[in-house]
GULUMLO-58072 format. One record per residue: residue number from 1; y, x, z of N, C-alpha, C in turn; residue in three letters. Coordinates in pm, whole numbers, plus 50000, padded with zeros to 5 digits. Each point is the difference from the previous one (the first is absolute). Layout:
N
{NUM {Y X Z} {Y X Z} {Y X Z} "ALA"}
...
end
This chain:
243
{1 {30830 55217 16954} {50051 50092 49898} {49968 49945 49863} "UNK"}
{2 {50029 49865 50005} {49951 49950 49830} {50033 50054 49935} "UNK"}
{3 {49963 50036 49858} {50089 50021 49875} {50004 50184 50021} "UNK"}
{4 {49942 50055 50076} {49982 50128 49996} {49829 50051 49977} "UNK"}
{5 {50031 50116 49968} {49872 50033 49992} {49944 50117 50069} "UNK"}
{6 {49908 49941 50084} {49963 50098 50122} {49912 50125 49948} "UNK"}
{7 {49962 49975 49890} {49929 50099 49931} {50056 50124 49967} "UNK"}
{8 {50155 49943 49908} {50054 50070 49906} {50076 50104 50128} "UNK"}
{9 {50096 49924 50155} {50010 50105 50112} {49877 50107 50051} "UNK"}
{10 {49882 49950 49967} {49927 50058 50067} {49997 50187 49926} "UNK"}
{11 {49976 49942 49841} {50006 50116 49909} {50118 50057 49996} "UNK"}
{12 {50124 49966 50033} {50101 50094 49972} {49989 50109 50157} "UNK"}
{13 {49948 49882 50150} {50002 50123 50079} {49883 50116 49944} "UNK"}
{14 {49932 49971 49960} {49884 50112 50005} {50081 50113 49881} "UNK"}
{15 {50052 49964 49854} {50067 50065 49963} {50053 50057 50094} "UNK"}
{16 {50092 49980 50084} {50145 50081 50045} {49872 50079 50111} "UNK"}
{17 {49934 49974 50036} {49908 50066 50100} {49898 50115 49969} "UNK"}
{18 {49957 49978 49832} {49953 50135 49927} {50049 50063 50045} "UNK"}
{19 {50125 50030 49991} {50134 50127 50000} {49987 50058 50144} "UNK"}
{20 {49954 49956 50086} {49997 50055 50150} {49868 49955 50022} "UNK"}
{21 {49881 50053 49895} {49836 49930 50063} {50014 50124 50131} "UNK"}
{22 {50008 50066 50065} {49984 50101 50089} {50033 49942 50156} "UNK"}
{23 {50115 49963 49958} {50057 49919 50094} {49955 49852 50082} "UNK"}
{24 {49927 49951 49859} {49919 49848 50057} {49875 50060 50066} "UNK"}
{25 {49954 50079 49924} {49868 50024 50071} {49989 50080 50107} "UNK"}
{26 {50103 50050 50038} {50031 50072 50147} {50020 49855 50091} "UNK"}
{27 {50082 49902 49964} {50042 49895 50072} {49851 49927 50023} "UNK"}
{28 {49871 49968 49882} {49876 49962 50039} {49948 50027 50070} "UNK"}
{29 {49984 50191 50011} {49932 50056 50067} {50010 49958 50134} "UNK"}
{30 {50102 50022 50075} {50035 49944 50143} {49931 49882 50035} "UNK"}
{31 {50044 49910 49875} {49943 49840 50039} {49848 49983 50041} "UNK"}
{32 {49930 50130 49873} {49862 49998 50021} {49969 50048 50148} "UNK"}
{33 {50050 50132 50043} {50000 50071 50119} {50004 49897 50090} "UNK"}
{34 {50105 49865 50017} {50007 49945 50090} {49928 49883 50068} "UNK"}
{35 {49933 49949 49831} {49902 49887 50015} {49864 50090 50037} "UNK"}
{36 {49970 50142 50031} {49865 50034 50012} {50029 50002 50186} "UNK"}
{37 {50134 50045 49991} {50028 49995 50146} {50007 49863 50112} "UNK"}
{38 {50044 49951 49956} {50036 49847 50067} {49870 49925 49961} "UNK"}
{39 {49936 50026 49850} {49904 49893 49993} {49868 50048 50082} "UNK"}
{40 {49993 50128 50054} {49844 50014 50045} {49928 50111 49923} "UNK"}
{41 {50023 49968 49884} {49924 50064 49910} {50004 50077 49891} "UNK"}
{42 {49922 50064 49960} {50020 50034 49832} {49923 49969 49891} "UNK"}
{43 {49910 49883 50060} {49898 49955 49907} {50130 49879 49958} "UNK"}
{44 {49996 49966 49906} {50130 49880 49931} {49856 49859 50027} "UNK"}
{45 {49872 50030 49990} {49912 49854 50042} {50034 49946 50144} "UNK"}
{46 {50036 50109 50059} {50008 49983 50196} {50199 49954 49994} "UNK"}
{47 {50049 50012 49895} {50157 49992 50024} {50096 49970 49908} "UNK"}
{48 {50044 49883 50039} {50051 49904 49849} {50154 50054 50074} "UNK"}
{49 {50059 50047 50036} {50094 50065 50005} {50035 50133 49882} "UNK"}
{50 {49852 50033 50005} {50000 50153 49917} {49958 49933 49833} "UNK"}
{51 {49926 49878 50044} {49987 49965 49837} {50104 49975 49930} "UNK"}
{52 {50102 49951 50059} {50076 49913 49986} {50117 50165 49897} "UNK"}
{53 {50019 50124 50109} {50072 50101 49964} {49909 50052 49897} "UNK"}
{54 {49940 49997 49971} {49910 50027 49879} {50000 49912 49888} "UNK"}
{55 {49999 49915 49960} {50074 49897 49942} {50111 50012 49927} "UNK"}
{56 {50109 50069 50108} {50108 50021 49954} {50026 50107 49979} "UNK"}
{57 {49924 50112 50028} {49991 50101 49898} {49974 49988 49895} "UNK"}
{58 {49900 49919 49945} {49921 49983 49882} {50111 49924 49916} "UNK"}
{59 {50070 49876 50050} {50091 49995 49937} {50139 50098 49918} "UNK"}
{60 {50023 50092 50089} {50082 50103 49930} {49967 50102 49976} "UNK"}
{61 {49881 49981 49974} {49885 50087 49902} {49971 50153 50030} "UNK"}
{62 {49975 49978 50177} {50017 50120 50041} {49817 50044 49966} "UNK"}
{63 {49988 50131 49959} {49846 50022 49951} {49930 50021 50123} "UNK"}
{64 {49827 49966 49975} {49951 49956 50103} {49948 50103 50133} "UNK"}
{65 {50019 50133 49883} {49989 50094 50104} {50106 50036 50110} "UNK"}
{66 {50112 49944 49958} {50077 49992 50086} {50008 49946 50134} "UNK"}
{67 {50000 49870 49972} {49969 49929 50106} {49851 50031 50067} "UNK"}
{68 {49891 49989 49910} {49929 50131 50138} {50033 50129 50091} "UNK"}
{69 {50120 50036 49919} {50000 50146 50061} {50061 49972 50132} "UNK"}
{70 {50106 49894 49961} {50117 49926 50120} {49918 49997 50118} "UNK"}
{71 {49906 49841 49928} {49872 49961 50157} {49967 50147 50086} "UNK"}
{72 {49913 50071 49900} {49921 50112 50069} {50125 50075 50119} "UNK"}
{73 {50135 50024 49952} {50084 50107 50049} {49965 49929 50139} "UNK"}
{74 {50092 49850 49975} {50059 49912 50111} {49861 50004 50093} "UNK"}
{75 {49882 49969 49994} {49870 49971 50071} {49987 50136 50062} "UNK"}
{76 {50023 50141 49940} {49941 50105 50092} {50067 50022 50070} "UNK"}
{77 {50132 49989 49989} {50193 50074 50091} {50021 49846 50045} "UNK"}
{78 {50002 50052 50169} {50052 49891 50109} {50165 49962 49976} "UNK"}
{79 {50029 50085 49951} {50139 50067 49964} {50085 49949 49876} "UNK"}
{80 {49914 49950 49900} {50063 50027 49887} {50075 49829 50001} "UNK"}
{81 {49976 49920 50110} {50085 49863 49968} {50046 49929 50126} "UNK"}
{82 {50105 50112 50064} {50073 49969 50055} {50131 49999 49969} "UNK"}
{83 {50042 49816 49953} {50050 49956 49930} {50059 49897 50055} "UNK"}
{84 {50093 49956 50033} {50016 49865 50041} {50076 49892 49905} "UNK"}
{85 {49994 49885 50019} {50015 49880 49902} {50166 50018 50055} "UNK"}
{86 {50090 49924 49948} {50137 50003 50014} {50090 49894 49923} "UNK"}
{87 {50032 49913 50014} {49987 49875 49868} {50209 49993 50032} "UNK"}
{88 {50060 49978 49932} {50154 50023 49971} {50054 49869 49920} "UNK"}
{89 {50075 49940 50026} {50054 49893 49965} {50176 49998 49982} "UNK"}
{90 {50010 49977 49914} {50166 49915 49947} {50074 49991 49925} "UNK"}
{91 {50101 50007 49956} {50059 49918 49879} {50078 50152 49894} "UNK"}
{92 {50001 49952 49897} {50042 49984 49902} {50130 49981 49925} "UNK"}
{93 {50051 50017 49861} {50112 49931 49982} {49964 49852 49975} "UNK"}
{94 {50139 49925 50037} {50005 49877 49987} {49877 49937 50082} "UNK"}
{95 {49964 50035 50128} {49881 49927 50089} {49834 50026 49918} "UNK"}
{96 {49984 50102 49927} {49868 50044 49956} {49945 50004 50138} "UNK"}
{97 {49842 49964 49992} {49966 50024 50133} {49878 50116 49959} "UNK"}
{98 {50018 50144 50062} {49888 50115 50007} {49870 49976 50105} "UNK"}
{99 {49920 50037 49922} {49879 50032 50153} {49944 50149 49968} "UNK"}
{100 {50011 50098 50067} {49921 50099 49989} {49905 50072 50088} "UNK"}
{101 {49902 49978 49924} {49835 50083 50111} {50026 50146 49988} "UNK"}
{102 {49938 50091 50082} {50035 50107 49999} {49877 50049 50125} "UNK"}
{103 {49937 50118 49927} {49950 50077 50105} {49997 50098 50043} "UNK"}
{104 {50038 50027 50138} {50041 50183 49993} {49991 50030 50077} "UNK"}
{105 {49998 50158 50052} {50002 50069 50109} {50133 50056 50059} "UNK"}
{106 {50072 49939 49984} {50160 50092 50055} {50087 49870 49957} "UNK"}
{107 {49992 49911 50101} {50063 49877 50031} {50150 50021 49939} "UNK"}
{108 {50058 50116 50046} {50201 49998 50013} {49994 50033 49868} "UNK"}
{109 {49900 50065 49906} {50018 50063 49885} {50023 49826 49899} "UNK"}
{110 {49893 49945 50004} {50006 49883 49896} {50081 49875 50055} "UNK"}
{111 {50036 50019 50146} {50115 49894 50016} {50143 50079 49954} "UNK"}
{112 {50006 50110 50008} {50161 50048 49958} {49958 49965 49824} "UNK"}
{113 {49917 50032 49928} {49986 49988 49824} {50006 49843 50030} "UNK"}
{114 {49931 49910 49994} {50030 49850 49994} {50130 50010 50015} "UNK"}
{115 {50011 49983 50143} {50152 49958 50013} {50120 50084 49869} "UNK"}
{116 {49998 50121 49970} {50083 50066 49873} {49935 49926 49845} "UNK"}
{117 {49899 49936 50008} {49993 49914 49897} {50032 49868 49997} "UNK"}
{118 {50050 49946 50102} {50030 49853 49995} {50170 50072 49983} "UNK"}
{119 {50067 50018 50048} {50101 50096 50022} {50062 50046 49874} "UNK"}
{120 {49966 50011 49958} {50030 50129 49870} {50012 49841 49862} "UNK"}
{121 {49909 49883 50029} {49994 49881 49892} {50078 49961 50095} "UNK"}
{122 {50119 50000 50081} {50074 49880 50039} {49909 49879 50042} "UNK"}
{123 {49941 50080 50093} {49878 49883 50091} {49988 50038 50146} "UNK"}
{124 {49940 49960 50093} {49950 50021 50088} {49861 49955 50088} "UNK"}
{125 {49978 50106 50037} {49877 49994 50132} {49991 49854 50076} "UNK"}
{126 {49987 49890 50024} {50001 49934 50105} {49875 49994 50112} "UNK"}
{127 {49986 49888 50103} {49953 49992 50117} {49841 49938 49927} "UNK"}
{128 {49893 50101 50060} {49821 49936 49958} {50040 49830 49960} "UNK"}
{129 {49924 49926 49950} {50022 49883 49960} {50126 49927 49899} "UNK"}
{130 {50088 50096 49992} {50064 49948 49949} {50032 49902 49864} "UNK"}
{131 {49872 50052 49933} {50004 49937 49834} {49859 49986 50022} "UNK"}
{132 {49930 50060 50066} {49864 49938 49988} {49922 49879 49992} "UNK"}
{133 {50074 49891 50059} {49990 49877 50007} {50012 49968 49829} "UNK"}
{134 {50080 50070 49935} {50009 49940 49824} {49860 50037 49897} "UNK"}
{135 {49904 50041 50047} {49902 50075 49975} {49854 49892 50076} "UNK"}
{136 {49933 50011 49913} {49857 49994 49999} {49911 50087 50001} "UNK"}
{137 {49939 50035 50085} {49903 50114 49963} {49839 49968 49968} "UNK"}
{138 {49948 50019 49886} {49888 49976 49893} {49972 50110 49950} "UNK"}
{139 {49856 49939 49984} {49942 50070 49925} {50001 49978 49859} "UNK"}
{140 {50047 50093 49895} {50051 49960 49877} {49882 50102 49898} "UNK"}
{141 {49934 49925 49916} {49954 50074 49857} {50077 49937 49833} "UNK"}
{142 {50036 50080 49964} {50006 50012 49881} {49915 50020 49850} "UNK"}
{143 {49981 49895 49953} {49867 50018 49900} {50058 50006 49868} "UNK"}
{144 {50008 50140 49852} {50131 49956 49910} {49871 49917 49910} "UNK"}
{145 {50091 49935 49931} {49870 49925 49891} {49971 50093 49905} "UNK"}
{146 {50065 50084 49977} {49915 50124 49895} {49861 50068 50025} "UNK"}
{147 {50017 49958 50160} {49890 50109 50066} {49912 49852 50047} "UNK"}
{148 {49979 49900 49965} {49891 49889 50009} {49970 49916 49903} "UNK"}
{149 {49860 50002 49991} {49987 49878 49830} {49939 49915 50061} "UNK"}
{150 {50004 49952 50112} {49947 49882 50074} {50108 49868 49982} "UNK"}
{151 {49985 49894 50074} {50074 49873 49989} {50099 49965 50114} "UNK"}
{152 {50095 49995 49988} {50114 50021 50116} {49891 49873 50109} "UNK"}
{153 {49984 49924 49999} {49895 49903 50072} {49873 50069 50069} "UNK"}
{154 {49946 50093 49934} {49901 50057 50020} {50039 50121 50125} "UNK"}
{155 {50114 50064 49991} {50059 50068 50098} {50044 49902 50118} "UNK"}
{156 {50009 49913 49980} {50099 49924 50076} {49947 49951 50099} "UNK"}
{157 {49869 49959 49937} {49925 49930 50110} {49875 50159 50090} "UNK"}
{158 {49950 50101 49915} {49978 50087 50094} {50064 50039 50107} "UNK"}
{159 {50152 50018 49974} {50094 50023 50125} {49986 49916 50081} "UNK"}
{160 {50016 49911 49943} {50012 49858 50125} {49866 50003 50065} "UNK"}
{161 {49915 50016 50000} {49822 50014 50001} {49992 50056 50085} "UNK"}
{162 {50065 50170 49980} {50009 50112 50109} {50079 50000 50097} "UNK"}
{163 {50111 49910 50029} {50119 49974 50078} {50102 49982 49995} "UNK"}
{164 {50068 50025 49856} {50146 50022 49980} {50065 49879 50012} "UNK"}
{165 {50150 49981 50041} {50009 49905 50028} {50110 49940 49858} "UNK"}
{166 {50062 50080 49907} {50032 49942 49846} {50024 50054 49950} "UNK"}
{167 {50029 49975 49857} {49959 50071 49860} {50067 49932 49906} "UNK"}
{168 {50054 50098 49949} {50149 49989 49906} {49963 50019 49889} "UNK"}
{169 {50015 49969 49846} {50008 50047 49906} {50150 50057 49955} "UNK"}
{170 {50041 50119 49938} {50081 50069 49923} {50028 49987 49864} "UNK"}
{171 {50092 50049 49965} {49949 50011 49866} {49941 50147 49942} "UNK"}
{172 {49954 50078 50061} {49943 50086 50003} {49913 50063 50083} "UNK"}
{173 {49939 49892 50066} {49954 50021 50127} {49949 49943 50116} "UNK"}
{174 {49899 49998 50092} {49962 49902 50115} {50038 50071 50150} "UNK"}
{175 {50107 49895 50033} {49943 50102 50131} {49936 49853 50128} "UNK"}
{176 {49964 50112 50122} {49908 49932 50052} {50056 50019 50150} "UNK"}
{177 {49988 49917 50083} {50135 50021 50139} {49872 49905 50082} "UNK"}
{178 {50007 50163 50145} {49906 49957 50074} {50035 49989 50114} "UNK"}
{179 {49939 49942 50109} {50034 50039 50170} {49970 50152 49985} "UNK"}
{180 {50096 50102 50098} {49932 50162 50024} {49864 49981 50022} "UNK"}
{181 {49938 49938 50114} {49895 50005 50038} {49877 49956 49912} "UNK"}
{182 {50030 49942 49879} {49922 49949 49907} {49986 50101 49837} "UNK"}
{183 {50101 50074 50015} {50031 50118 49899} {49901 50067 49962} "UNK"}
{184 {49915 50066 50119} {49878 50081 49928} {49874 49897 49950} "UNK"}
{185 {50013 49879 50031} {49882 49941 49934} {50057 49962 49888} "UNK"}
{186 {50095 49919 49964} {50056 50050 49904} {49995 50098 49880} "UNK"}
{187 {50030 50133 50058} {50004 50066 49867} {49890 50072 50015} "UNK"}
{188 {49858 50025 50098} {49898 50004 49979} {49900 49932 49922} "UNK"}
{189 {50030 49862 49966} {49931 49945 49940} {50025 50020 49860} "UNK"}
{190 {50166 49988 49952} {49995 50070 49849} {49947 50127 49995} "UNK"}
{191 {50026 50115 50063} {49923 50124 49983} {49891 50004 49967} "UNK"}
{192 {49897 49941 50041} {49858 50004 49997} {49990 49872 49873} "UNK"}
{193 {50080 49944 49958} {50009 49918 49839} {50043 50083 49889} "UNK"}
{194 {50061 50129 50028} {49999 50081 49882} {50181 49997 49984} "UNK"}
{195 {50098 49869 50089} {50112 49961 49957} {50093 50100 50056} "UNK"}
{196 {50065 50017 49841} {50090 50163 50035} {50123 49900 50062} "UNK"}
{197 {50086 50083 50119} {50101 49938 50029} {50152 50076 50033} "UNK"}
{198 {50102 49981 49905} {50062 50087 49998} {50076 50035 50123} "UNK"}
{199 {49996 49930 50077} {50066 49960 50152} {49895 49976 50092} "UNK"}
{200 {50006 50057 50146} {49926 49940 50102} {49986 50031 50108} "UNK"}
{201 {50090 49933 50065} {50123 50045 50149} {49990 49931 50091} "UNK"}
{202 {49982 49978 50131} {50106 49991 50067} {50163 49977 49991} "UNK"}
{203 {50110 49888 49986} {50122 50023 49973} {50091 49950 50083} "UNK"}
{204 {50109 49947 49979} {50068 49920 50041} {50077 49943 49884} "UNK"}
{205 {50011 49844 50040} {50067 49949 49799} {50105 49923 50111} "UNK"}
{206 {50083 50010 49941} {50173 49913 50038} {49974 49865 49959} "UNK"}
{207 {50072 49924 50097} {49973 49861 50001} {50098 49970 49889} "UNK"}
{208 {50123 50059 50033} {50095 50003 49854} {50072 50108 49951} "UNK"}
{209 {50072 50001 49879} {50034 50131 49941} {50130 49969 49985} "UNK"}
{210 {50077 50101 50020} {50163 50041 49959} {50049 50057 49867} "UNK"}
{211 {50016 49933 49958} {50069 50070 49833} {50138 50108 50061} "UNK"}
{212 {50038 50121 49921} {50095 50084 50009} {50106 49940 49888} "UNK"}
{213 {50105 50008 49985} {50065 49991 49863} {50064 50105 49985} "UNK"}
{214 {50043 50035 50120} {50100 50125 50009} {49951 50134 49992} "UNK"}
{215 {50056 50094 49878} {49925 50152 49969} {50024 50076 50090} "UNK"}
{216 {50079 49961 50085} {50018 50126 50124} {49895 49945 50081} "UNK"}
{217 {49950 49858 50047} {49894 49962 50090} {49879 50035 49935} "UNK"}
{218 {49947 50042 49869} {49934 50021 49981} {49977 50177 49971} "UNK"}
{219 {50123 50037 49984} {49974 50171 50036} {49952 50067 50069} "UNK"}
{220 {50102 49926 50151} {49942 49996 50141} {49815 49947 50041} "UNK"}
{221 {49993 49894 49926} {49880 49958 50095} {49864 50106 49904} "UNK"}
{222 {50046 50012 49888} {49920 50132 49927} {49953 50161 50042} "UNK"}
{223 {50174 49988 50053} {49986 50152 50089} {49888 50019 50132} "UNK"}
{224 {50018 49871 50098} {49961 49986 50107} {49855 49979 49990} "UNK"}
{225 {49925 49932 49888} {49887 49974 49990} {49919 50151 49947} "UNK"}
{226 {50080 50046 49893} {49965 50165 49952} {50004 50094 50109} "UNK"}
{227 {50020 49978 50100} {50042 50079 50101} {49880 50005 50116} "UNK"}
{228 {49962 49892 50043} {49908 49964 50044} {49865 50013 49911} "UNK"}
{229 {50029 49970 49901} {49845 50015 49920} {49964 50182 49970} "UNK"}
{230 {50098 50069 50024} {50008 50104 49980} {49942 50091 50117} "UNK"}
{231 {50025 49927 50154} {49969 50109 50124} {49804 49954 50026} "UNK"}
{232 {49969 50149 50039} {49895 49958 50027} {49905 49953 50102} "UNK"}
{233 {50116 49922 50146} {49944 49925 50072} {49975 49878 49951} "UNK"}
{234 {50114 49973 49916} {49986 49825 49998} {49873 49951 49906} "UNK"}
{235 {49915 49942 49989} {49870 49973 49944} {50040 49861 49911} "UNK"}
{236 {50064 49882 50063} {50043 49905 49900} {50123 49902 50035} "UNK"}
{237 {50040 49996 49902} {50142 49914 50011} {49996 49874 49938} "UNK"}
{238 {50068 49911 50085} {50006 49870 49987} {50150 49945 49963} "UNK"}
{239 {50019 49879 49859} {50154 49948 50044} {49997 49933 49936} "UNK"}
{240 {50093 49915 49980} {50023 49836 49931} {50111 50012 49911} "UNK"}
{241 {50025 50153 49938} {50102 49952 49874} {49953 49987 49856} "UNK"}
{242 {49998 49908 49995} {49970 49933 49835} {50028 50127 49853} "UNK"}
{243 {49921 50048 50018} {50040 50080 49900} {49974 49958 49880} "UNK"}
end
């Protein structure tokens, strides 16, 4: 993604995401619910699954009593995260390739909404795997340089130190691209350095990107993405159009 700035996307989603904070943090909550469930625990020292959803609360600045309140619910109710993972794949206008995670309890409910959002952008649903192969999945942090007075070198080589496997400079920005499995040491080690990070995920990054030219392909692939970002199974969306 040369010549873009991963920073400047990062801040316009959180803008457009103020406007529905209710909505993200309902979509956290689950995540938290699910990493206390699957990971074992609710101590986040015993479960880098749950650190990891904590993290990313903190990133979209969900307050901290919150995410305690989440842990505590999810840890006492056997109940409260039965949820299942559900991952949705396919195209786009002009061969965009979608990935969407999604977690939910009423399977026919969020496969009929996907499918009416690929649908509705002049796209479609395809077969598991289909675009996945165009995708990398990493562990990605985002560091903006407003928010570090350290030496792009000085970051560069802590990451590398802690595991990451490379490190980009921006022009507004570092980011830092890890194996998944190397992610929480990673962004554990800036945490406990004080290093604010405006990003720090789990993702998937496209091996390559599709430019739109056409305003109807881009109406469409607008609608379909608003659409999805809008229901509240789907947790995160993935795609390769060059915006």
């Amino acid at each position: 993604m040369s010549g873009h700035s991963k920073f400047a996307n990062i801040k316009h989603k959180k803008e457009k995401n103020d406007a529905a904070k209710g909505k993200i943090f309902t979509k956290i909550g689950k995540e938290l619910a699910v990493a206390v469930k699957e990971g074992g625990s609710a101590d986040p020292a015993n479960n880098s699954r749950l650190r990891d959803a904590i993290a990313k609360a903190k990133a979209n600045n969900m307050p901290n009593d919150t995410i305690e309140r989440n842990i505590k619910k999810a840890d006492s109710d056997a109940n409260s995260a039965n949820y299942e993972h559900i991952t949705y794949e396919g195209y786009g206008p002009n061969g965009t390739a979608i990935i969407v995670e999604t977690l939910t309890d009423n399977k026919n409910r969020t496969a009929s909404n996907v499918k009416n959002a690929f649908t509705k952008g002049g796209g479609n649903v395809g077969t598991p795997g289909c675009v996945s192969f165009m995708f990398d999945k990493k562990g990605q942090i985002i560091v903006a340089k407003e928010d570090y007075e350290g030496s792009a070198d000085d970051l560069m080589m802590q990451a590398l130190d802690a595991g990451a496997e490379d490190f980009s400079e921006e022009e507004d920005s570092y980011e830092i691209l890890t194996s998944p499995d190397d992610f929480s040491a990673v962004r554990l080690s800036f945490e406990e350095s004080g290093i604010l990070m405006a990003q720090a995920e789990v993702t998937m990054i496209p091996q390559t990107w599709v430019e739109l030219t056409d305003d109807k392909d881009i109406q469409n692939i607008r609608k379909t993405l608003d659409m999805l970002e809008d229901d509240d199974d789907v947790q995160d969306v993935y795609h390769n159009w060059d915006e």
